[in-house]
DSSP file (Angstrom, degrees, kcal/mol; ACC not computed):
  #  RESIDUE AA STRUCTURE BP1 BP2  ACC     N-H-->O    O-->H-N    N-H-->O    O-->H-N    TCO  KAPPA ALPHA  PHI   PSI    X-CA   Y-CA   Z-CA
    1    1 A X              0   0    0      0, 0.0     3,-0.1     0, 0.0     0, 0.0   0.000 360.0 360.0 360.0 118.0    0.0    0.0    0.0
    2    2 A X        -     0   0    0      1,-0.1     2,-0.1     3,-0.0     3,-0.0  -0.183 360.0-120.5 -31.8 126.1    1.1    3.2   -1.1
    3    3 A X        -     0   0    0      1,-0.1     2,-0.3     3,-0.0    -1,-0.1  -0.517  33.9-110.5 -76.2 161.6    1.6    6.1    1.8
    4    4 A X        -     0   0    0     -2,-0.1     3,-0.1    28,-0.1    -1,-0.1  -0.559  32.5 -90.8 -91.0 160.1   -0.1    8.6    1.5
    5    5 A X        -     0   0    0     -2,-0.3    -1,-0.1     1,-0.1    -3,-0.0  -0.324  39.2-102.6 -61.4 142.6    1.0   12.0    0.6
    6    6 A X        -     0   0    0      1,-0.2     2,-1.5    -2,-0.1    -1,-0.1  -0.160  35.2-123.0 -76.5 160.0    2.0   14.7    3.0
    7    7 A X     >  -     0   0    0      1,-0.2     4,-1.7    -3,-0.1    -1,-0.2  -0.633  34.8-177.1 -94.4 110.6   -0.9   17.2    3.2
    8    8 A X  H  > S+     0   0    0     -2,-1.5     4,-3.5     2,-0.2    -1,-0.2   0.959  74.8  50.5 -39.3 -78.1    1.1   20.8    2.1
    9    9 A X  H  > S+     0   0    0      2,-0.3     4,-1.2     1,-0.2    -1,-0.2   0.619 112.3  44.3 -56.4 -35.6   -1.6   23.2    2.5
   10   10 A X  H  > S+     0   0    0      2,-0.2     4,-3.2     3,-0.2     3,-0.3   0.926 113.0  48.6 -93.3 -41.8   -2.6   22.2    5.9
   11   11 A X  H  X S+     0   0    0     -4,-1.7     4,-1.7     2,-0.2     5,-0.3   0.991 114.8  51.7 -42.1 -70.2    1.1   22.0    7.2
   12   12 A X  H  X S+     0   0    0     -4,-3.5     4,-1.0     1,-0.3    -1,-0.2   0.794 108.1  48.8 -54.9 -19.8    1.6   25.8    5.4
   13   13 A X  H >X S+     0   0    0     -4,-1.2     4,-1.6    -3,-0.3     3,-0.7   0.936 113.9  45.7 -75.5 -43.9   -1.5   27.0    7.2
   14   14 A X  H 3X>S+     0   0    0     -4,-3.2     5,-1.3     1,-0.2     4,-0.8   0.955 120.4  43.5 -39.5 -59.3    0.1   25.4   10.7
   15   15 A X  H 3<5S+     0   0    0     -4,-1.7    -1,-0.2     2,-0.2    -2,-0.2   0.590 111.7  53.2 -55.5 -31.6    3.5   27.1    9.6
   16   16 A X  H <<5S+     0   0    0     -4,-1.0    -1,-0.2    -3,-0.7    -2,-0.2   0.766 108.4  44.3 -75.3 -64.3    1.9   30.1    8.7
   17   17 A X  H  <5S-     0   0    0     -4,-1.6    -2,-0.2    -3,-0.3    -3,-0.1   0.848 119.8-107.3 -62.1 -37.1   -0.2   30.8   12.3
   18   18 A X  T  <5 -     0   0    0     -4,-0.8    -3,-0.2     1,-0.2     2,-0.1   0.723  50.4-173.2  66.5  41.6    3.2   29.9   13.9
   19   19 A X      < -     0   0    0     -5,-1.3    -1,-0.2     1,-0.1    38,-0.1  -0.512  36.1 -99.0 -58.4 132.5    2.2   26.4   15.3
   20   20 A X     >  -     0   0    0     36,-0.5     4,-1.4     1,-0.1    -1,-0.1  -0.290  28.3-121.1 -65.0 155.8    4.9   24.9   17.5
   21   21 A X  H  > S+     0   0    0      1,-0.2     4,-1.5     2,-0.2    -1,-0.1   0.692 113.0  59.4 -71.8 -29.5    7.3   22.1   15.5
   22   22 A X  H  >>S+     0   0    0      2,-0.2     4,-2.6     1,-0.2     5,-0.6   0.971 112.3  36.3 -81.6 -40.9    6.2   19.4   18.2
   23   23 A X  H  >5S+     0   0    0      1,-0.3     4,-1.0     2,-0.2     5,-0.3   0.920 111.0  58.1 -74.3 -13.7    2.4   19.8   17.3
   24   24 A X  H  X5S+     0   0    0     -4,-1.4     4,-1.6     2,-0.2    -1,-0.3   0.916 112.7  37.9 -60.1 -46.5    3.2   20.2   14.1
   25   25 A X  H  X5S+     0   0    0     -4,-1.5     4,-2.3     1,-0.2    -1,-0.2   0.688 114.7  55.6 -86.1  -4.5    5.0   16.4   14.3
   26   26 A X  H  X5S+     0   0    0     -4,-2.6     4,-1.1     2,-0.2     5,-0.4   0.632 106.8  51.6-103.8 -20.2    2.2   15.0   16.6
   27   27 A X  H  XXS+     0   0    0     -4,-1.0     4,-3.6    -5,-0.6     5,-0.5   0.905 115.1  41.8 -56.7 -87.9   -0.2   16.1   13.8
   28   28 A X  H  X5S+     0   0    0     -4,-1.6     4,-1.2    -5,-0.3    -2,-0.2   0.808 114.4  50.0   7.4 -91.7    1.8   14.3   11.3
   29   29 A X  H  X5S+     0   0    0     -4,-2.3     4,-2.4     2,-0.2    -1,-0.2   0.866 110.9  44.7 -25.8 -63.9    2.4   11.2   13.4
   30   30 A X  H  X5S+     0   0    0     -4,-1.1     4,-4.2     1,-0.2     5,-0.5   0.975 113.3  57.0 -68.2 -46.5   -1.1   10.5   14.4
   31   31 A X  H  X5S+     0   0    0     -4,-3.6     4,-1.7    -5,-0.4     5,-0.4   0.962 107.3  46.2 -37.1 -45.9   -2.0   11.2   10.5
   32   32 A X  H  <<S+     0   0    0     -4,-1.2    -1,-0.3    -5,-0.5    -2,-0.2   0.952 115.4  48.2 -60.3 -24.1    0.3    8.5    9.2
   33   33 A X  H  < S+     0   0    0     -4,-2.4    -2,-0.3     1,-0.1    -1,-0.2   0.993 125.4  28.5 -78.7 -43.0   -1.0    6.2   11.8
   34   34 A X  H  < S-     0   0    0     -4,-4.2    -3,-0.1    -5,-0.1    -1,-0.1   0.989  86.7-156.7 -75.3 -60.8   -4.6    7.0   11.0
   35   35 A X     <  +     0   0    0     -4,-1.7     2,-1.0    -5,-0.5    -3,-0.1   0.639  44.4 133.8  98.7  22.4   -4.2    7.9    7.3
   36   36 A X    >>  -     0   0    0     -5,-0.4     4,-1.8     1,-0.1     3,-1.7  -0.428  47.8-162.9-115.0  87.9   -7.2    9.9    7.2
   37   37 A X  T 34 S+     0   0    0     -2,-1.0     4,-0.2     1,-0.2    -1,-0.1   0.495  89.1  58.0 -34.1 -15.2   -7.4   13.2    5.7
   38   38 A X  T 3> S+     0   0    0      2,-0.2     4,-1.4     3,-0.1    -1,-0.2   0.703 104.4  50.5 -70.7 -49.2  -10.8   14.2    7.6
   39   39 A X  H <> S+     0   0    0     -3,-1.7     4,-1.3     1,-0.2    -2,-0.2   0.785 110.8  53.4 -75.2 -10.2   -9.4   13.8   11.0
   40   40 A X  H  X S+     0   0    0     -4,-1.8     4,-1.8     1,-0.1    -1,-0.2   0.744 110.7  38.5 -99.0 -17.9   -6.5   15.9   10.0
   41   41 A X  H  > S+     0   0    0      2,-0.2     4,-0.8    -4,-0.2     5,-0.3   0.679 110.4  64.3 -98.3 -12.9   -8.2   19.1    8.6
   42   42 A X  H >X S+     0   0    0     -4,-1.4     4,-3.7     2,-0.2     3,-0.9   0.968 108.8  44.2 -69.9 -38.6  -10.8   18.7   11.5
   43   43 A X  H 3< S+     0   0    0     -4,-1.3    -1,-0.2     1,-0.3    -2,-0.2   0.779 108.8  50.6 -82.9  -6.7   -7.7   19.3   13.7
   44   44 A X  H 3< S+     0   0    0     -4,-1.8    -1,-0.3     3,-0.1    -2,-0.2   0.209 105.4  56.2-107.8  41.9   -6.3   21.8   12.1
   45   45 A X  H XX S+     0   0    0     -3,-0.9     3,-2.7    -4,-0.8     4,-0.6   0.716 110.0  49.2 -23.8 -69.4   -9.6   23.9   12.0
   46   46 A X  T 3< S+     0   0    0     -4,-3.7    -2,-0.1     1,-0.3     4,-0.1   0.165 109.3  48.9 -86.6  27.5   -9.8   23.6   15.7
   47   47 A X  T 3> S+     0   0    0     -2,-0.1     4,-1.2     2,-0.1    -1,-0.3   0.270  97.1  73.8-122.8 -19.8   -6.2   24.7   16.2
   48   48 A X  H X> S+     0   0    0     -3,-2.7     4,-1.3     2,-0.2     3,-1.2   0.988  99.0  45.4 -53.1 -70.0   -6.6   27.9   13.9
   49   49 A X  H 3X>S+     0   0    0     -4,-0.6     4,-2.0     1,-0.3     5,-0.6   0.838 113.9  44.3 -15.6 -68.9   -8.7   29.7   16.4
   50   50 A X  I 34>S+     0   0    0      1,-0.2     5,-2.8     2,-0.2     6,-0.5   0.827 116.4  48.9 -72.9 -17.9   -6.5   29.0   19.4
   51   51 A X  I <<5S+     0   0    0     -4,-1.2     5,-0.3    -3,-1.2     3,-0.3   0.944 115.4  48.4 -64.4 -63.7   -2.9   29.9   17.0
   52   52 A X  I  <5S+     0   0    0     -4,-1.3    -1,-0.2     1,-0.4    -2,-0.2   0.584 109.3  45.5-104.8 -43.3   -4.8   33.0   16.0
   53   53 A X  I  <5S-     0   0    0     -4,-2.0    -1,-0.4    -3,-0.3    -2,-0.2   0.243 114.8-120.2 -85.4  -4.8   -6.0   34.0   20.1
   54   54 A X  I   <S+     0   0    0     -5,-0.6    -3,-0.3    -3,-0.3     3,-0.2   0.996  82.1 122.3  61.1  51.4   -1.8   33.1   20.7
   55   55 A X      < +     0   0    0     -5,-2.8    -4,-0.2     1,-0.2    -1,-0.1   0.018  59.7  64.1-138.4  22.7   -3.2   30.0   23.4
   56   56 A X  S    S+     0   0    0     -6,-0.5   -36,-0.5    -5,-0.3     2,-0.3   0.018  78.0 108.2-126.6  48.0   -1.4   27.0   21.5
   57   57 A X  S    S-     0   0    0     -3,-0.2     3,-0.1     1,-0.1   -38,-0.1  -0.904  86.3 -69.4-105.0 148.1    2.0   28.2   22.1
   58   58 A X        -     0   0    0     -2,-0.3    -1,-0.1     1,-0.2    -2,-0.1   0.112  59.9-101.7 -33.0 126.6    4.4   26.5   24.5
   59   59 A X        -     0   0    0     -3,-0.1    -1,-0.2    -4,-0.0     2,-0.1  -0.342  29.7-123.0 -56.2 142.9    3.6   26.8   28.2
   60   60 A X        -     0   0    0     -3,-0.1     2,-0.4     1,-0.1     3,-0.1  -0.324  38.6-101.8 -66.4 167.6    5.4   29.2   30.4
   61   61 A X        -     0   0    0      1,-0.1    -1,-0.1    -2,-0.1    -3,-0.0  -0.839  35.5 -96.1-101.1 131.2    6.9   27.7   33.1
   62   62 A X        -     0   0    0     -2,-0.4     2,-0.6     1,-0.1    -1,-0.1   0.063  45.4-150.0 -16.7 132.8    5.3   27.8   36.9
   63   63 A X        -     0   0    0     -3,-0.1     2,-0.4     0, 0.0    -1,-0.1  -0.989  17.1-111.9-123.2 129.8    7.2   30.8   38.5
   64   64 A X        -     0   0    0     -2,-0.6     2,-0.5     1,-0.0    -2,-0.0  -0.359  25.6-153.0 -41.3  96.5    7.7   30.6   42.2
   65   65 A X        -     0   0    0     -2,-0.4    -1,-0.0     0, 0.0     2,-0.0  -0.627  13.4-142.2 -80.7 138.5    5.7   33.3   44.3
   66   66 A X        -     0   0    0     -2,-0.5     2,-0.2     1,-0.0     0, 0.0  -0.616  18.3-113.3 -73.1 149.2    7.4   34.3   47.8
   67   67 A X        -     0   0    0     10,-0.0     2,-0.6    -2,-0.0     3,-0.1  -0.586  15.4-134.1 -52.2 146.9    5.3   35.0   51.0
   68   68 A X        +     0   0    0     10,-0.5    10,-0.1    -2,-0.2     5,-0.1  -0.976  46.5 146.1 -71.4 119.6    5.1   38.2   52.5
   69   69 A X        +     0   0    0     -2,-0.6     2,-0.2    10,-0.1    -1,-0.1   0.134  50.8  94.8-102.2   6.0    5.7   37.7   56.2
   70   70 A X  S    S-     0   0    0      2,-0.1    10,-1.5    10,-0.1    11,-0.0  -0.550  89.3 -88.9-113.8-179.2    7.6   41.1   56.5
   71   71 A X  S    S+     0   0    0      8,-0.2    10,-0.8     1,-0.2     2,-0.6   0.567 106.6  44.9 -33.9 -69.9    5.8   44.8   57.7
   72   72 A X  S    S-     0   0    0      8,-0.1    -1,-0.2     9,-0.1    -2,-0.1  -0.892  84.6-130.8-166.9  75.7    4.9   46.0   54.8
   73   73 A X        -     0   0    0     -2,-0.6     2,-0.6     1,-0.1     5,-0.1   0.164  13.1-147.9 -80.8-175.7    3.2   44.3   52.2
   74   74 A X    >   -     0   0    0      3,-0.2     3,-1.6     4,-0.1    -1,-0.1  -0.832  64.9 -15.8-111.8 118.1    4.1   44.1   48.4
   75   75 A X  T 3  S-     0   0    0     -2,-0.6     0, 0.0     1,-0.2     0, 0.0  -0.376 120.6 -44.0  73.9-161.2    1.8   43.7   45.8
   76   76 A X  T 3  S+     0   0    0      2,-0.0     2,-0.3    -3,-0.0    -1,-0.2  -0.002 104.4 123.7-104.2  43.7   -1.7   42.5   46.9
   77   77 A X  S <  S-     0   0    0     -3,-1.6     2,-0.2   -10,-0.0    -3,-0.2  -0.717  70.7-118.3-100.8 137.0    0.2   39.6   49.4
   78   78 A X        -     0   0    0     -2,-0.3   -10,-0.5    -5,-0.1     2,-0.3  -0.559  39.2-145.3 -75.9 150.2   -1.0   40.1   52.9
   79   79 A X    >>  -     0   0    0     -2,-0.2     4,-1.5    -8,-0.1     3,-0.7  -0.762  28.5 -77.1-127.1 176.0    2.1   41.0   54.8
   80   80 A X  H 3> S+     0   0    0    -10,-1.5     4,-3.7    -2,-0.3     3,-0.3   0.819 129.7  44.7 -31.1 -70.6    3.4   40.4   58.3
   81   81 A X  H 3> S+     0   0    0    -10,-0.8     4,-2.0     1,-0.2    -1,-0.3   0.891 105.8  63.4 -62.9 -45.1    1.2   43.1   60.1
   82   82 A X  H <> S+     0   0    0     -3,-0.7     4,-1.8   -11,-0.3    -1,-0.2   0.978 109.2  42.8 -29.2 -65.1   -2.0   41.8   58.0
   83   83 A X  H  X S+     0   0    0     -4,-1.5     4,-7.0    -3,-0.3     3,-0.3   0.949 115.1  48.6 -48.4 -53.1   -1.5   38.4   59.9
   84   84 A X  H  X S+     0   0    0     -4,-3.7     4,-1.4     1,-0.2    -1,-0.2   0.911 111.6  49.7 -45.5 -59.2   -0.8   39.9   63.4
   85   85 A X  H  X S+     0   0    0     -4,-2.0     4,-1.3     1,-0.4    -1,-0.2   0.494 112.9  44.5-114.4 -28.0   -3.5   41.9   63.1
   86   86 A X  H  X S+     0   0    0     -4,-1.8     4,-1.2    -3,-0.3    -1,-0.4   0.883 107.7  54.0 -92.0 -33.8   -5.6   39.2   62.2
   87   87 A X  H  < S+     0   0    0     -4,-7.0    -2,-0.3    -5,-0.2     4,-0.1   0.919 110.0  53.2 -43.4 -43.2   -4.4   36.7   64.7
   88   88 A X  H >X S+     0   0    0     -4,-1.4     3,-3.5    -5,-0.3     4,-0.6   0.942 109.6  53.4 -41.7 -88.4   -5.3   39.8   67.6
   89   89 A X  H >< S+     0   0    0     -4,-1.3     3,-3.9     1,-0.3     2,-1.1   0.611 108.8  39.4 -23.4 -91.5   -8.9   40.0   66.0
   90   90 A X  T 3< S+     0   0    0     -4,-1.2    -1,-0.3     1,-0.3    -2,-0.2   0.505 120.2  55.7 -55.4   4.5  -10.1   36.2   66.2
   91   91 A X  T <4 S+     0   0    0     -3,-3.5     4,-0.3    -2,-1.1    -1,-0.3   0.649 119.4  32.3 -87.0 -36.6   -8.1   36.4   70.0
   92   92 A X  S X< S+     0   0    0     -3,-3.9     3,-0.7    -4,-0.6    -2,-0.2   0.884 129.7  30.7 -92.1 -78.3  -10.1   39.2   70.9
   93   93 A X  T 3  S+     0   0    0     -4,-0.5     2,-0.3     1,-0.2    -3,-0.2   0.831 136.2  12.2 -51.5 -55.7  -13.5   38.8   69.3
   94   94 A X  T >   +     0   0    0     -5,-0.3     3,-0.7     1,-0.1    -1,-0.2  -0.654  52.9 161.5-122.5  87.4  -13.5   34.7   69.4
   95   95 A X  T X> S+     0   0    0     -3,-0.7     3,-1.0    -4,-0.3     4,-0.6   0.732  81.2  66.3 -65.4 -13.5  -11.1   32.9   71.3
   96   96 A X  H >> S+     0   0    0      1,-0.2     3,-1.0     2,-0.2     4,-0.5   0.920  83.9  75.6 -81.7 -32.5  -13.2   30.1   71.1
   97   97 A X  H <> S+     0   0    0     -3,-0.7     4,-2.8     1,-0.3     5,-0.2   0.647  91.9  63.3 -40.6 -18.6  -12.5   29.9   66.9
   98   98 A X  H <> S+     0   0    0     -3,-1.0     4,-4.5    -4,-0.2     5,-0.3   0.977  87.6  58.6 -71.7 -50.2   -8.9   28.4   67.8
   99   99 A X  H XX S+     0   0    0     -3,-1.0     4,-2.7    -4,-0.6     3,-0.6   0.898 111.1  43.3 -32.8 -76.2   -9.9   25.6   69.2
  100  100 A X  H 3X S+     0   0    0     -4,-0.5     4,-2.0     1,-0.2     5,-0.6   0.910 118.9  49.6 -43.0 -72.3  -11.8   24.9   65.4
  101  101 A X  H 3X S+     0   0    0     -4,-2.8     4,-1.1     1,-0.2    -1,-0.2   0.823 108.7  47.7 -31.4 -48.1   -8.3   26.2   63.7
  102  102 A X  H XX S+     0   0    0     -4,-4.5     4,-1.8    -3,-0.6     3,-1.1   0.996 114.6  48.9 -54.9 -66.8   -6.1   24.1   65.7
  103  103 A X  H 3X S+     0   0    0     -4,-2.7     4,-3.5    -5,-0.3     5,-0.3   0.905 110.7  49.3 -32.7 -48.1   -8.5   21.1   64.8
  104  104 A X  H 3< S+     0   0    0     -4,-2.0     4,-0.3    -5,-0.3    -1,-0.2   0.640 115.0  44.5 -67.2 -27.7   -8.4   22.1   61.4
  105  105 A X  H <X S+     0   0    0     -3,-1.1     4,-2.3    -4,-1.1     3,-0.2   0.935 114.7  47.4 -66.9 -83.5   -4.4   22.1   61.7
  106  106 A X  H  X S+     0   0    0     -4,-1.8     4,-1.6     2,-0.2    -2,-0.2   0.829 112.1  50.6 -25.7 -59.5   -4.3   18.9   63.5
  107  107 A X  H  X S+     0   0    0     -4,-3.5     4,-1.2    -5,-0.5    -1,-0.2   0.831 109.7  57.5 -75.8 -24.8   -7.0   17.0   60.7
  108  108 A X  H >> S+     0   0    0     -4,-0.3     4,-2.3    -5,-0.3     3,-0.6   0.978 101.4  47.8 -49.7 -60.6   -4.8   18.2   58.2
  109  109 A X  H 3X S+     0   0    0     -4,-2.3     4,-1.2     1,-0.3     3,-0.2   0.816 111.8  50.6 -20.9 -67.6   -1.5   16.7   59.3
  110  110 A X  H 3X S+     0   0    0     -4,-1.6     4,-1.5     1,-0.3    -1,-0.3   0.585 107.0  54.2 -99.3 -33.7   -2.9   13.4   59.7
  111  111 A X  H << S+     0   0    0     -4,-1.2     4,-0.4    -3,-0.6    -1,-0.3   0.734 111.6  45.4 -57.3 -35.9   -4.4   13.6   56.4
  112  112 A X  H  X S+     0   0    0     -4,-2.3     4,-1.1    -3,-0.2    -2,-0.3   0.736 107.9  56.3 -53.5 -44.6   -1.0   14.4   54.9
  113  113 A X  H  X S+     0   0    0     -4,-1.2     4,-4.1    -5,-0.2    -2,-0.2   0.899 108.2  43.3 -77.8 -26.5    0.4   12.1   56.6
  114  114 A X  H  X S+     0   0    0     -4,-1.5     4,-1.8     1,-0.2    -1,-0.2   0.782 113.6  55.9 -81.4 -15.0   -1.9    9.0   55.3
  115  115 A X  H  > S+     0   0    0     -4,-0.4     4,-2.4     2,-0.2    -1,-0.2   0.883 109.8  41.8 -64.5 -34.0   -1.7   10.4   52.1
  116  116 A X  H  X S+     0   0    0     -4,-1.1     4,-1.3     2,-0.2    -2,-0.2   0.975 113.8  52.6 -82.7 -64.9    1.9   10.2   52.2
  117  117 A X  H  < S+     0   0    0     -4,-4.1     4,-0.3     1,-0.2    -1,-0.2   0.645 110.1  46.8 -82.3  -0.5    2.0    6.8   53.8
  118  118 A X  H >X S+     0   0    0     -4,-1.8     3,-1.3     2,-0.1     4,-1.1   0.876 110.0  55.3 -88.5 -22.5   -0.5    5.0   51.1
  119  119 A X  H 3< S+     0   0    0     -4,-2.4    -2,-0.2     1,-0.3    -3,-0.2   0.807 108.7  46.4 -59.7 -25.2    1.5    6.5   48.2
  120  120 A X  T 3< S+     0   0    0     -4,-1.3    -1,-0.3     2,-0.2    -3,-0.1   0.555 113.3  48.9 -92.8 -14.2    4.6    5.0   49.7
  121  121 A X  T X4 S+     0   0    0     -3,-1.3     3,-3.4    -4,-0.3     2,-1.3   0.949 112.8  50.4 -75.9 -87.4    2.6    1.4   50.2
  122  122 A X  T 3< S+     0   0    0     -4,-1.1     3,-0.3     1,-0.3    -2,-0.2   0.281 107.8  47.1 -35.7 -19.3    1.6    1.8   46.8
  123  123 A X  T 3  S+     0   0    0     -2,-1.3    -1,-0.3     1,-0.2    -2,-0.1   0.360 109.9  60.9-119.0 -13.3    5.5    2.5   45.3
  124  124 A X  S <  S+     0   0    0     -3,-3.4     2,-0.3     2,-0.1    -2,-0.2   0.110  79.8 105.0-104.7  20.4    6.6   -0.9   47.6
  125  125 A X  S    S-     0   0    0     -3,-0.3     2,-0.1    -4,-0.1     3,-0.1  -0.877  85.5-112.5-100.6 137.5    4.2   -3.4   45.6
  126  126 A X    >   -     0   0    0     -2,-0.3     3,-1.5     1,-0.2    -2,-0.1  -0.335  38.3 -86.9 -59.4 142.8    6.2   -5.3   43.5
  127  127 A X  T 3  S+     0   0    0      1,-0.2     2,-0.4    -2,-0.1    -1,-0.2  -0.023 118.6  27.6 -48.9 146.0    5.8   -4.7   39.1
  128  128 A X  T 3  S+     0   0    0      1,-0.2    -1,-0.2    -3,-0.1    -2,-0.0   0.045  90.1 133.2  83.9 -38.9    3.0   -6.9   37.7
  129  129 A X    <   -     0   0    0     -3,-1.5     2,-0.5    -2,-0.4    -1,-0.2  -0.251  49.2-132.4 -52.4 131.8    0.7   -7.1   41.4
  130  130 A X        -     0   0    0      1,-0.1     6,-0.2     2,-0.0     4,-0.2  -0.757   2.8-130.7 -91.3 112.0   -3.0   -6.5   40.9
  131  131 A X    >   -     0   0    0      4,-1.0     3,-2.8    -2,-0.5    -1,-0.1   0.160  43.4 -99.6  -8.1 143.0   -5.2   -4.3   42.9
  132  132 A X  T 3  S+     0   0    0      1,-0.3    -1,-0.2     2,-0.1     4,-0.1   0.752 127.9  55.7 -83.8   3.2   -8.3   -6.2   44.0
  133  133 A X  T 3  S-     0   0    0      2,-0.2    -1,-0.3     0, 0.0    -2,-0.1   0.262 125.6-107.9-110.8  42.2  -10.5   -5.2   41.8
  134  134 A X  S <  S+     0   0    0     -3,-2.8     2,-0.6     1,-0.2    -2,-0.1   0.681  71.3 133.9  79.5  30.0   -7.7   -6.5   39.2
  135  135 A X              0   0    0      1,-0.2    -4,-1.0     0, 0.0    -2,-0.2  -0.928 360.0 360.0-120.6 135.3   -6.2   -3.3   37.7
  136  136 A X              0   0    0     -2,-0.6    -1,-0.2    -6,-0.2    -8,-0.1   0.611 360.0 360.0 -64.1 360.0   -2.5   -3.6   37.7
């Protein structure tokens, strides 16, 4: 069986918008595997839009925000005196509201911590052992 030919015109419209080179080869790929010229203009229809809005270009990478803890805050980050000031308040107006925070502290922990210790039963099962309801 012949392959089929690559489709030009919809690769120059990708190239054209500025479509990244990886979706551009996962386009491709999946085409050769599929071999169907419908499923490939359907997808690049629905990738013109978002090329066009600039929302199919490589994600930015996560950047790390700091806390404020100090005097003075920055930006719209609550800063050091925010906190105080709110610790005072719920002291003055309802001491009884700690108790619930501390609980809420406390049920956390312990929820962390059982998360923590089934992920780490789960990572000690030997390759190839089934779950009981059979999914490896």
């Amino acid at each position: 069986m012949k392959p089929s030919p690559r489709p030009r015109i919809a690769l120059a419209i990708l190239e054209t918008l500025g479509a990244d080179e990886a979706f551009i080869g996962d386009l491709l790929e999946e085409f050769e595997h599929r071999a169907s010229r419908l499923w490939l203009w359907r997808q690049v229809l629905a990738s013109v839009p978002l090329l066009l809005l600039g929302r199919a270009q490589s994600p930015r990478p996560h950047r790390m925000t700091s806390v404020n803890l100090g005097v003075t805050p920055r930006g719209s980050a609550v800063g050091g005196l925010g906190l105080l000031s709110m610790v005072l308040l719920i002291t003055v107006v309802a001491p009884g509201a700690w108790v619930m925070v501390m609980a809420g502290v406390a049920g956390g922990a312990l929820l962390g911590a059982g998360l923590i210790f089934l992920g780490r039963r789960r990572e000690r099962r030997p390759p190839g052992s089934l779950h009981i309801d059979g999914r490896a």
